[in-house]
C-alpha positions as CSV (number, residue, x, y, z in Angstrom):
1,X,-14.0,-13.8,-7.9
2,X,-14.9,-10.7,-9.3
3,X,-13.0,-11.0,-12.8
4,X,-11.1,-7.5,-12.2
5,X,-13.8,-5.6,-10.8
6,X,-15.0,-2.3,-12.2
7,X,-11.8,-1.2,-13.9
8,X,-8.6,-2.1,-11.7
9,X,-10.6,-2.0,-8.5
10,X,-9.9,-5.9,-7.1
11,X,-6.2,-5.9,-8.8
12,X,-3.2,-7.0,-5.5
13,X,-0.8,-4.5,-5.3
14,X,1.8,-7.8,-6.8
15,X,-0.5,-8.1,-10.3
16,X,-0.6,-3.9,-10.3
17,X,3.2,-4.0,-10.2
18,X,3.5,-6.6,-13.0
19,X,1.4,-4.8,-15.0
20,X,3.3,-1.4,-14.3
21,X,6.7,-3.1,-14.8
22,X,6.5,-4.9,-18.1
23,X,3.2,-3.2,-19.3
24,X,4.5,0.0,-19.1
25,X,8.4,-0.6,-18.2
26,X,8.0,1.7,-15.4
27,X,11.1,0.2,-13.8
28,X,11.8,2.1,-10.4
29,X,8.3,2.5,-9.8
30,X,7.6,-1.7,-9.8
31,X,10.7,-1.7,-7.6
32,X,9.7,0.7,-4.9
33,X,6.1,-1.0,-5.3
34,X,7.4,-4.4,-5.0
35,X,9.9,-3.1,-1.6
36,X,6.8,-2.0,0.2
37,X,5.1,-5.2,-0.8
38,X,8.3,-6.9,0.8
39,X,8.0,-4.5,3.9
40,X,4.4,-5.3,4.8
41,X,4.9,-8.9,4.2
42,X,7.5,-9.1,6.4
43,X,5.8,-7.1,9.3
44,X,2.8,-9.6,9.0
45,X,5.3,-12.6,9.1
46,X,7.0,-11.2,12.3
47,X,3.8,-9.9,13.7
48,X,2.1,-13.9,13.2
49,X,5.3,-15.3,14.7
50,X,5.8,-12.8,18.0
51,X,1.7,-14.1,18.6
52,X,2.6,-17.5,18.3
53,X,5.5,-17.4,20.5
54,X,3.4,-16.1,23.3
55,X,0.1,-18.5,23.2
């Protein structure tokens, strides 16, 4: 929608660790960037299905 933004400003945290891992072969970072994108994912997942289970 915004084709990038000023610089990196609209880039998802999953196309800023592509970039970092094979742009830049910044290994360990990509994986410590790509846990906490597992992480948050997660949370949201659990967080959607403890609302559902109560409505």
């Amino acid at each position: 929608m915004t084709q990038g933004g000023p610089g990196n400003a609209s880039e998802t945290l999953n196309v800023y660790a592509y970039h970092t891992g094979f742009e830049f072969l910044r290994v360990g970072y990509t994986a410590s960037l790509l846990t906490l994108l597992l992480v948050i994912v997660a949370a949201v997942a659990l967080g959607v299905n403890l609302l559902r289970r109560r409505i």
